[in-house]
SEKETOR-429982 format. One line per 10 residues: number of its first residue (from 1); for each residue x, y, z of C-alpha. Coordinates in Angstrom, 1 decimal, padded with zeros to 4 digits. Layout:
BEGIN
NUM> X Y Z; ...
***
This chain:
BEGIN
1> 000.0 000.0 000.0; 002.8 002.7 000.4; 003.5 002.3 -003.4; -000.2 003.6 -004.0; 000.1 006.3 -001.3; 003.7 007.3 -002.4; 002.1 007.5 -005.9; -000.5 010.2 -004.8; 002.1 012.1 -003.0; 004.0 012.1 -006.4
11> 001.0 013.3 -008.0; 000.7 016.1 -005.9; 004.8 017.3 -006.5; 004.4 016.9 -010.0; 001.5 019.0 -010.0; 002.5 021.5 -007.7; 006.0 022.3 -009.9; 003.6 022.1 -013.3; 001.7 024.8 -012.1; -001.5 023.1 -011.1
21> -001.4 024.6 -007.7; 000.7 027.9 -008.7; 002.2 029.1 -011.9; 003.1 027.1 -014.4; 006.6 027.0 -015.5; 008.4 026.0 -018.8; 010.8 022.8 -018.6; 013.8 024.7 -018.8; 013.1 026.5 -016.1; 012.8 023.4 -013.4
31> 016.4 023.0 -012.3; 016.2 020.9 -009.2; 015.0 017.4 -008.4; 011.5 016.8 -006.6; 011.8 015.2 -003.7; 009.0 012.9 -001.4; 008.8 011.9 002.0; 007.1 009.3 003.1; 005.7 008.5 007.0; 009.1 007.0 007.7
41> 008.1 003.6 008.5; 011.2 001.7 006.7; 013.8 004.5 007.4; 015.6 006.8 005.1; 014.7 004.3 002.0; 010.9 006.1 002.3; 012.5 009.2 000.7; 012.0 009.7 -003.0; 013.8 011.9 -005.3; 012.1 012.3 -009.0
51> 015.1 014.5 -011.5; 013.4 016.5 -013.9; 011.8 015.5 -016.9; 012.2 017.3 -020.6; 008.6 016.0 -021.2; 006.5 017.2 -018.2; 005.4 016.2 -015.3; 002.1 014.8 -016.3; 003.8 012.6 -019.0; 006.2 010.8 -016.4
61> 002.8 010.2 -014.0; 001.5 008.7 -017.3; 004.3 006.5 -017.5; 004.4 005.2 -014.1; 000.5 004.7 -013.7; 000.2 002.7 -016.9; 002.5 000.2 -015.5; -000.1 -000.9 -012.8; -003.8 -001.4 -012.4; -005.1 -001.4 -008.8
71> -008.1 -003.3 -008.1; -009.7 -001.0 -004.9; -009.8 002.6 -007.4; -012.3 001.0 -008.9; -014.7 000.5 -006.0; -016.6 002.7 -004.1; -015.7 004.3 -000.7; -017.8 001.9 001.1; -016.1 -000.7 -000.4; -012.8 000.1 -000.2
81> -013.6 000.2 003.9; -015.0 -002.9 004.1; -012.3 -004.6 002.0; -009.3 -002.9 003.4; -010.9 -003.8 007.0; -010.5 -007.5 006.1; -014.7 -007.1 006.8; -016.1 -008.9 003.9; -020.0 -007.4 004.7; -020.5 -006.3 001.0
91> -020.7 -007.7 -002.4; -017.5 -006.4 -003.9; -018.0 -008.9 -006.6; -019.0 -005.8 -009.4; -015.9 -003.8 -008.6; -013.5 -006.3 -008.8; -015.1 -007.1 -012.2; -015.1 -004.3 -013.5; -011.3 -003.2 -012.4; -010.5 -006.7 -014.6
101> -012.3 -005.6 -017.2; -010.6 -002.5 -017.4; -007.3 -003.7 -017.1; -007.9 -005.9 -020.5; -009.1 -003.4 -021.7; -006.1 -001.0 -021.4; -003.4 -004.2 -021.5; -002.6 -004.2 -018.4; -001.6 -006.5 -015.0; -004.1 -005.7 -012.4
111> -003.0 -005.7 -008.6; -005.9 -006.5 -006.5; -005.2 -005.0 -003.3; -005.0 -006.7 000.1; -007.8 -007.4 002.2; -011.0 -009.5 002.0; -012.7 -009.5 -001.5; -016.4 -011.1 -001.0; -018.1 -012.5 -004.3; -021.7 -013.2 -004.8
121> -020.9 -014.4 -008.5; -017.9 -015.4 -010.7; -015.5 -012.9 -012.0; -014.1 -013.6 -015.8; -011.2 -013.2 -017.2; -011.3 -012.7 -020.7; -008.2 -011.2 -021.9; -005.4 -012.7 -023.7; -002.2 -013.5 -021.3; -003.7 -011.2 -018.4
131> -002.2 -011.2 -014.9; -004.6 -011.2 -011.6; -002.0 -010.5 -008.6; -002.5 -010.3 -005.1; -000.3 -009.4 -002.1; 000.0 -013.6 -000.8; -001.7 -014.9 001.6; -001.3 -014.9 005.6; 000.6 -019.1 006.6; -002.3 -020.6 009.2
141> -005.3 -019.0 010.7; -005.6 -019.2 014.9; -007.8 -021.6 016.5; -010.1 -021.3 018.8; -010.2 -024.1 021.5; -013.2 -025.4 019.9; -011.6 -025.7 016.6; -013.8 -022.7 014.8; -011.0 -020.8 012.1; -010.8 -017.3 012.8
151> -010.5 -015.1 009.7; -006.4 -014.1 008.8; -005.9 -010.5 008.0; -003.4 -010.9 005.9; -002.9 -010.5 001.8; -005.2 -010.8 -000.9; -008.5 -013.1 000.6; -011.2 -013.5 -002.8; -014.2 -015.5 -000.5; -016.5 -016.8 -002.6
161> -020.1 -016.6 -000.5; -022.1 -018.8 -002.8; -023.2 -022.3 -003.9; -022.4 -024.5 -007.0; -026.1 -024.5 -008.0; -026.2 -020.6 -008.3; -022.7 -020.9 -010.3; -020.7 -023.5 -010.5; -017.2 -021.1 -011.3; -015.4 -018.9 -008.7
171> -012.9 -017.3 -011.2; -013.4 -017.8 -014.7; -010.8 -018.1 -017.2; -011.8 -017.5 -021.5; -008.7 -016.8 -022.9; -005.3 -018.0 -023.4; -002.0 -017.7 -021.1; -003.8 -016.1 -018.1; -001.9 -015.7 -014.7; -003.2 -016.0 -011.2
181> -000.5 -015.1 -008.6; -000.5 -014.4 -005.2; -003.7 -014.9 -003.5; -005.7 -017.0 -001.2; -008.9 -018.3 -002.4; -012.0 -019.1 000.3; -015.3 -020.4 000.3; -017.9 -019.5 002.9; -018.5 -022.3 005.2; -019.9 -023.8 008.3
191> -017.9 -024.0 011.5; -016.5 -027.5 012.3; -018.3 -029.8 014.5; -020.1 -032.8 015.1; -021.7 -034.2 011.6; -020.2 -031.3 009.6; -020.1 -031.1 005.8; -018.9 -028.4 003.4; -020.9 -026.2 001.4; -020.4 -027.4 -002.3
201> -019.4 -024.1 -003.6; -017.8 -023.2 -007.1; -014.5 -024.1 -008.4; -011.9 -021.7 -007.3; -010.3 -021.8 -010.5; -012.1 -023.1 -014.2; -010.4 -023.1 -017.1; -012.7 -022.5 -020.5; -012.3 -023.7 -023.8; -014.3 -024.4 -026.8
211> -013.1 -027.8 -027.5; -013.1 -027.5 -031.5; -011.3 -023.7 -031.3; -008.3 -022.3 -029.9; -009.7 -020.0 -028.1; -010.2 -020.9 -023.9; -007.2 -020.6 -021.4; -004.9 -022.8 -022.5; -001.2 -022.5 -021.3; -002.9 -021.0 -017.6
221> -000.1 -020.2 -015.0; -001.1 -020.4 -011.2; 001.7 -019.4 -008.6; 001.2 -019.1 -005.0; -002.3 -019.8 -004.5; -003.8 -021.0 -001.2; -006.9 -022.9 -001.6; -007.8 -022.2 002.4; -010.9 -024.4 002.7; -012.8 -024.5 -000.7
231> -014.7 -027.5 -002.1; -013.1 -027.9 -005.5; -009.8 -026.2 -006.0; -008.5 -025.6 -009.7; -010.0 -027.0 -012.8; -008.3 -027.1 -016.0; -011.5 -027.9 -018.3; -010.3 -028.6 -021.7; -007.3 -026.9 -022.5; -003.4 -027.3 -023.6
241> -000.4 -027.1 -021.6; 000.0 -024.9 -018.2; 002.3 -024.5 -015.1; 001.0 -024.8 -011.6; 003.2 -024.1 -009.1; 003.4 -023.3 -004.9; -000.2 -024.4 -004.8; -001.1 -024.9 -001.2; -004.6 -025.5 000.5; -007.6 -027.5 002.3
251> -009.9 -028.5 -000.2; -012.4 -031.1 000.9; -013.4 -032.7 -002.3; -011.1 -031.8 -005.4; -007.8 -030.0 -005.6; -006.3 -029.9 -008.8; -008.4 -031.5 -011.7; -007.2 -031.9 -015.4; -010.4 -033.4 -017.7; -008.2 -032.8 -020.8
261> -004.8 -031.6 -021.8; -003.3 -032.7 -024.6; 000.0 -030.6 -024.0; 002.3 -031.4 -021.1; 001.0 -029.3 -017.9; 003.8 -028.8 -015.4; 003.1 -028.9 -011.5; 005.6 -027.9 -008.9; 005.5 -028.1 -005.4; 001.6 -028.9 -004.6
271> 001.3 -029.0 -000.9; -002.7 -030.1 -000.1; -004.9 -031.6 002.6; -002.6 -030.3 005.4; -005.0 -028.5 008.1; -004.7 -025.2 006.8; -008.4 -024.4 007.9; -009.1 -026.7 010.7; -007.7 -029.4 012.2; -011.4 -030.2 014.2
281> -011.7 -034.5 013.9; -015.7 -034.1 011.9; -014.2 -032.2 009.2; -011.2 -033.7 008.8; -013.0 -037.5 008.6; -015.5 -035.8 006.2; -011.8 -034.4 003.7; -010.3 -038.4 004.5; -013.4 -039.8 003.1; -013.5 -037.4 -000.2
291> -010.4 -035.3 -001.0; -008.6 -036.7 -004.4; -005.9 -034.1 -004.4; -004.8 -034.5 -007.6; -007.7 -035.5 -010.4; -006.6 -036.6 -013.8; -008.3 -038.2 -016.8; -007.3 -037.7 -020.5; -003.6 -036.0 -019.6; -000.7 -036.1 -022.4
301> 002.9 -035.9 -020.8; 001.8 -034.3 -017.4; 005.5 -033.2 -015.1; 005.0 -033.6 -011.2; 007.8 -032.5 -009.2; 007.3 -032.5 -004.9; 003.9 -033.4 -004.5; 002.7 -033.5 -000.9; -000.9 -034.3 000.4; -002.0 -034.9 003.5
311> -005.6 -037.0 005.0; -006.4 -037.2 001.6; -008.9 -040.6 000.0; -006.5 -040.2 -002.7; -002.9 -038.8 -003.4; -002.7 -039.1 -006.8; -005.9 -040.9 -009.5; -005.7 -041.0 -013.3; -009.0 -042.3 -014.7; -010.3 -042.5 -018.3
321> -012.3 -039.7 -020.2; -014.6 -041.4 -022.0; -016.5 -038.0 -023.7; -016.5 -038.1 -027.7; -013.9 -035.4 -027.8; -010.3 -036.1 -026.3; -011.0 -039.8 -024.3; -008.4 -041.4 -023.3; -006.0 -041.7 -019.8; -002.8 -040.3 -018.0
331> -000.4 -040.9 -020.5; 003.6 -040.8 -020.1; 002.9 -039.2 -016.8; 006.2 -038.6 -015.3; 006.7 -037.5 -011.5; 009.2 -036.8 -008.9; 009.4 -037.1 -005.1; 005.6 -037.6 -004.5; 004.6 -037.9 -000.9; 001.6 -039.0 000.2
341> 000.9 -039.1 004.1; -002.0 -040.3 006.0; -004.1 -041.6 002.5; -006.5 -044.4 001.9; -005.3 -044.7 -001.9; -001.8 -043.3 -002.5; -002.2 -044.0 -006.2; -005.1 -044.9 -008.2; -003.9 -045.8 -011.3; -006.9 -047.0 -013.6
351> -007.5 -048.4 -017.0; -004.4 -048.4 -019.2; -002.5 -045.4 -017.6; 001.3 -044.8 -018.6; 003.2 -043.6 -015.8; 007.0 -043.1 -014.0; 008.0 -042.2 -010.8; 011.0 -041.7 -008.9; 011.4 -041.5 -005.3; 007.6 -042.1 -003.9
361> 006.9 -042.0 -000.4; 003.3 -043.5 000.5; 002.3 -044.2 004.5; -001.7 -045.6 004.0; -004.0 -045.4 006.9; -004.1 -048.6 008.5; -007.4 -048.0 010.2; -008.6 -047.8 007.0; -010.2 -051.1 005.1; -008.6 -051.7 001.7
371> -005.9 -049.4 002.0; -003.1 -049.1 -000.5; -000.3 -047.4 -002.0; -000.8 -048.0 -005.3; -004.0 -049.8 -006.7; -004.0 -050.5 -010.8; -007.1 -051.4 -012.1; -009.7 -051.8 -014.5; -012.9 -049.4 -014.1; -014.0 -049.0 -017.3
381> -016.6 -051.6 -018.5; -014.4 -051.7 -022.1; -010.9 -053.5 -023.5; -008.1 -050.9 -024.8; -005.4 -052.0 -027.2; -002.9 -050.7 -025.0; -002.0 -051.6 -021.3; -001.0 -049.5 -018.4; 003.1 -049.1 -017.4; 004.1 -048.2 -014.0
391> 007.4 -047.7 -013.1; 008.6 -047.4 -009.7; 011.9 -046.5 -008.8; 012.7 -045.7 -005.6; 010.1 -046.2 -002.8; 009.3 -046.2 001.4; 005.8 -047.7 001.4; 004.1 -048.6 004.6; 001.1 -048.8 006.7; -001.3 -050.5 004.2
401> -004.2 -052.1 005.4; -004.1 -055.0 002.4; -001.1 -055.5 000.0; 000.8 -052.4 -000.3; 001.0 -052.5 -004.6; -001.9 -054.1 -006.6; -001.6 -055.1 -010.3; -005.3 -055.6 -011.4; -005.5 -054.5 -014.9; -004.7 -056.6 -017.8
411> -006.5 -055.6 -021.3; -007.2 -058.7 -023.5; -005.0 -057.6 -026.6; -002.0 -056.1 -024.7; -000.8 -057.7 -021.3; 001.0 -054.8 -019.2; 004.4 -055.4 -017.7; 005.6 -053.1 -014.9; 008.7 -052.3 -013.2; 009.4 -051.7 -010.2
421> 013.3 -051.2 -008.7; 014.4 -049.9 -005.3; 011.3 -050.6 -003.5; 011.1 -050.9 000.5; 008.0 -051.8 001.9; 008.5 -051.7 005.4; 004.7 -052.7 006.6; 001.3 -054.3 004.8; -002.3 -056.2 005.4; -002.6 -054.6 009.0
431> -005.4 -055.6 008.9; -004.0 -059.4 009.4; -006.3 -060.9 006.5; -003.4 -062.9 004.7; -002.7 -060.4 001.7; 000.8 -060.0 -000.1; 003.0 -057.3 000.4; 002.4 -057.2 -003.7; -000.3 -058.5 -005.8; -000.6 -059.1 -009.5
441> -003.6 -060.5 -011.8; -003.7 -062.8 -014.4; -001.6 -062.2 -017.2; 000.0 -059.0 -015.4; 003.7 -059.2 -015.0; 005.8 -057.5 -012.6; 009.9 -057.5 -013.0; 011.7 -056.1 -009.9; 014.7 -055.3 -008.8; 016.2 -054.5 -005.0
451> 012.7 -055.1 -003.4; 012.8 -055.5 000.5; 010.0 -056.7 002.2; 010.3 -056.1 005.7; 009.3 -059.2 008.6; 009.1 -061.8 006.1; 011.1 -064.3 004.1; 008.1 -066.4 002.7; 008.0 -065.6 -000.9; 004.1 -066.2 -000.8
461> 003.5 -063.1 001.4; 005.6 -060.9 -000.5; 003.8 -061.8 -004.1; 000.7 -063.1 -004.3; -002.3 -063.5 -007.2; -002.7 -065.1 -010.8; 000.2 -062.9 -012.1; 004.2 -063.3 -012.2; 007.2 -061.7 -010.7; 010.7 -061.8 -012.9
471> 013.4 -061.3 -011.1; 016.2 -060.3 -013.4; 019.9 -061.2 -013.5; 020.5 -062.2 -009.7; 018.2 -060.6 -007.9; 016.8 -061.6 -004.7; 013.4 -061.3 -002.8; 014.5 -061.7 000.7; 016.4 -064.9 -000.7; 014.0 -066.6 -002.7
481> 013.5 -065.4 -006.5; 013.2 -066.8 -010.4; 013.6 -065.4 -014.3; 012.0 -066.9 -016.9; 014.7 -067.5 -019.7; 013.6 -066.8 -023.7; 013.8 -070.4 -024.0; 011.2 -071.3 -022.0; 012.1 -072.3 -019.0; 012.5 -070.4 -015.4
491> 015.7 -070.9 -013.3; 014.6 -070.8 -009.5; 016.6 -070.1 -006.5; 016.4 -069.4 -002.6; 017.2 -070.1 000.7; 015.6 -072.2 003.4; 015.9 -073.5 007.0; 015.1 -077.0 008.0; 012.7 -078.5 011.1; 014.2 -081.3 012.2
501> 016.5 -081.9 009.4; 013.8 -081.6 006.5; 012.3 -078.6 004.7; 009.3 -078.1 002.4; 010.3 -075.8 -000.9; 007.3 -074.1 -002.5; 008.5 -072.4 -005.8; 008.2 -068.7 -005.9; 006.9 -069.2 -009.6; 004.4 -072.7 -010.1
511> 005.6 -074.6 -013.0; 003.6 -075.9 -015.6; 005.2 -079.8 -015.1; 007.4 -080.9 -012.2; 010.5 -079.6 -012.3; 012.9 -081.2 -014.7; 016.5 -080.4 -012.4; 016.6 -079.7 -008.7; 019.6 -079.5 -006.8; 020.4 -078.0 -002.7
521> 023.7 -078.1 -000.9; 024.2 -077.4 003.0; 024.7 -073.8 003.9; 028.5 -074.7 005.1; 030.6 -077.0 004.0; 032.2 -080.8 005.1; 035.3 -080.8 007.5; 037.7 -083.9 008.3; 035.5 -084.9 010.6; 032.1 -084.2 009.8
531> 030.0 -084.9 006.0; 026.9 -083.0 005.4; 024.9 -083.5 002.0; 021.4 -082.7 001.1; 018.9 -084.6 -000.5; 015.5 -084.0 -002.7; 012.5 -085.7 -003.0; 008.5 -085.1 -004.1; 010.2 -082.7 -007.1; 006.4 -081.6 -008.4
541> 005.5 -078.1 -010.3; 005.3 -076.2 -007.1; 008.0 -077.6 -004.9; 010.1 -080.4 -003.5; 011.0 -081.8 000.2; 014.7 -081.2 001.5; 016.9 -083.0 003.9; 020.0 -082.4 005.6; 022.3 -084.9 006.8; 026.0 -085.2 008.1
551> 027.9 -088.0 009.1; 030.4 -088.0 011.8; 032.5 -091.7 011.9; 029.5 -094.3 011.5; 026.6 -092.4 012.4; 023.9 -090.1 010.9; 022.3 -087.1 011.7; 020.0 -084.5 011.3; 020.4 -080.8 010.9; 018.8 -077.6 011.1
561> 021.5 -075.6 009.3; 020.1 -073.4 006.2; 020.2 -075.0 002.9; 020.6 -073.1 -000.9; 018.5 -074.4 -003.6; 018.2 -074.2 -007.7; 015.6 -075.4 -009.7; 014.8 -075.5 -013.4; 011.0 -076.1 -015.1; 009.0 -075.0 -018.0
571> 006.7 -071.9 -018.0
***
């Protein structure tokens, strides 16, 4: 505010020595430098000294109020106060409009000025590449004991005080390469408590377009917006491209949702979920049992980079669009360092999505039935030519309440294979109901490398279902493992401990006949005066029986020391 109020003052000097307030005098004649004092508040830096211009006066003004548009000179007195006052009493929805508007109009960014801005209706922004910037937004509101958020007075607040039904948009983007920067969004709502819901109010952000023209908001940017407490967040309609960036909030149902964008969107440090409104238990089951944080359907080449949500249903879903215009899926979705705490679904992958991801961090709710980390499967009653992908690399998954990755899509014409390297999963089926720690379908094929599956050696915990796990080169599940050679067969391995001498072998991988070569040797070797040897015997498609002996002089016995095995089979 002390650039608007230094402006005025400015005005007035520049007046004053063009003769506004006195006699007027001729360029030549002004020899010194005009100098303005502001109220002192930040030290000597609040003085101002303007040299003379050739041109006049009134032409430098010019020049420095065409580079900015403020928002409150275009509403009334009344309004200004109850703005400025952080009040919200009135409808400033018309002068806000119309200070857009006009700032199109001329060209120009428009600054809407701190304080709260309370809309009965959308606003539109219809200009080509236009910037709407605020003054931020104030980090957490105080708490009263009961939970009840008390109002921040701090930076730019647009509430928006009506319902979907009246209109379902908040802020309503038409044309291409807009810019929203800056400010908090809010949605009028009841105070947490027992049996609360939210008001389903308008998007915060819509994106326009006519699907069959150019014209809509494609290529949006939206920097350092907080979505305090709205039902739906940001929606990119049907557009191309767009970066989203430092986009923070508590929305309940939706946060971010792309229906179609055919042109590689970029999002960058997305922080939502976290109790930015209220942390009060009712609301917060009500966001748990609702929020998808991140919404995708038909999505070309989408760019994630440090996503974080918090008491979300889901972190992260990419579903089909199944409209005559644009269908289709998340499609070479590529992401980095995705965290998703306290979430039913980390990752709800359906239908044939493509996507990567390095470094994912998942912790499910436990307490929750069914929950997961990443769940890949088929919701649309239709078969696709092309499968999903998922690779993994890098992941700390825990706290699931079944297996902690499902595999459940396999289209008829395309079987998917996924990948999966570096992967700890350090906890899974708390709720004790004899799930894997991974589980494929039919025909669904998962290759892996480095996977450590934490309390348990038995391969049948860690992978489980119709579907297979390669192993490549020699890698290890927690010593048990195969690959299936291009010949045919599968070579098996692992590593087992004996009861009383003899040990039951269940092959990670069933073969289709019993196994053709089976060999074991003891875990240590003869000395001079001992000779241990393994034997094999009930070789079938899924197993064998071991037994470890050693001899000392005449006599036999049995022994509990760990024994390696191989095996080879036919697929």
């Amino acid at each position: 505010m002390r650039v608007r109020a230094w402006l005025l003052a400015l005005g007035a000097g520049l007046a004053l020595s063009s003769g506004v307030y006195g006699q007027a005098r001729p360029p030549s004649q002004r020899t010194g430098p005009i100098t303005i004092y502001g109220d002192g508040s930040t030290g000597p830096a609040d003085t101002f000294s303007i040299k003379p211009i050739v041109r006049g006066a009134t032409y430098y003004l010019n020049e420095l109020l065409r580079r900015q548009i403020h928002a409150l000179d275009f509403c009334t007195a009344e309004e200004r106060g109850d703005i400025s006052s952080y009040t919200g009493a009135l409808d400033a929805r018309q002068c806000l409009q119309t200070a857009i508007d006009t700032a199109r109009d001329r060209g120009k960014a428009l600054w809407v000025d701190a304080g709260f801005w309370n809309l009965k209706g959308r606003v539109t922004v219809s200009g080509m590449g236009q910037t709407i910037r605020g003054e931020g937004w104030g980090e957490l509101p105080n708490f009263t004991p009961a939970g009840v958020p008390i109002r921040t007075t701090k930076g730019t607040i647009i509430n928006f005080d009506y319902l979907a039904l009246t209109d379902p948009y908040g802020i309503y983007l038409t044309a291409s390469n807009p810019v929203i920067r800056d400010i908090e969004l809010r949605q009028t709502q009841p105070n947490p408590g027992p049996g609360w819901t939210p008001n389903v109010g308008p998007w915060g952000v819509y994106a326009y377009a006519d699907p069959l023209a150019d014209a809509g908001a494609h290529r949006m940017t939206v920097d350092n917006v907080m979505l305090r407490n709205l039902y739906d967040g940001i929606n990119t309609g049907i557009t191309r491209g767009g970066t989203f960036s430092d986009v923070f909030g508590q929305p309940f149902h939706r946060g971010i949702r792309v229906e179609s964008n055919v042109d590689e969107p970029h999002f960058r440090n997305i922080h939502l979920g976290w109790t930015y409104w209220t942390g009060q238990a009712d609301a917060l089951a009500w966001e748990h049992a609702n929020l998808v944080a991140l919404d995708f359907l038909r999505v070309d080449n989408p760019k994630l980079t440090s996503v974080f949500t918090f008491n979300a249903n889901v972190g992260l879903r990419c579903s089909q669009r199944t409209d005559s215009y644009n269908p289709g899926n998340c499609n070479r979705l590529s992401a980095a360092n995705l965290e998703f705490d306290a979430v039913v679904t980390g990752m709800d992958l359906q239908d044939g999505a493509v996507v990567s991801v390095a470094n994912y961090g998942c912790y499910a709710d436990s307490a929750v039935a069914g929950s997961t980390c990443l769940n890949n499967r088929q919701v649309v009653a239709t078969d696709f030519f092309q499968g999903s992908s998922i690779e993994i690399s890098g992941a700390d998954l825990q706290g699931a309440s079944g297996p902690a990755m499902q595999f459940g899509f396999s289209p008829l014409y395309s079987p998917p294979t996924h990948q999966l390297s570096n992967v700890r999963i350090r906890s899974f089926d708390q709720a004790n109901a004899g799930n894997s720690a991974i589980t494929a379908a039919a025909r669904v094929t998962v290759q892996k490398g480095n996977l450590v599956v934490d309390g348990t050696t038995d391969p049948s915990r860690i992978f489980g279902g119709a579907g297979r796990l390669i192993i490549p080169g020699n890698g290890l599940i927690d010593g048990a493992g195969y690959t299936e050679m291009t010949n045919g067969m599968i070579l098996q391995w692992g590593k087992v401990v004996p009861t009383g001498g003899t040990a039951t072998v269940t092959f990670p991988r069933a073969c289709s006949v019993p196994a053709y070569s089976v060999t074991a040797v003891p875990e240590f070797t003869a000395t001079a005066s001992a000779l241990e040897a393994v034997s094999v015997s009930n070789v079938s498609a899924t197993g064998f029986l071991a037994y470890n002996r050693y001899s000392n002089g005449s006599a036999i016995f049995t022994t509990n020391e760990a024994i390696f095995w191989q095996a080879v089979c036919k697929q």
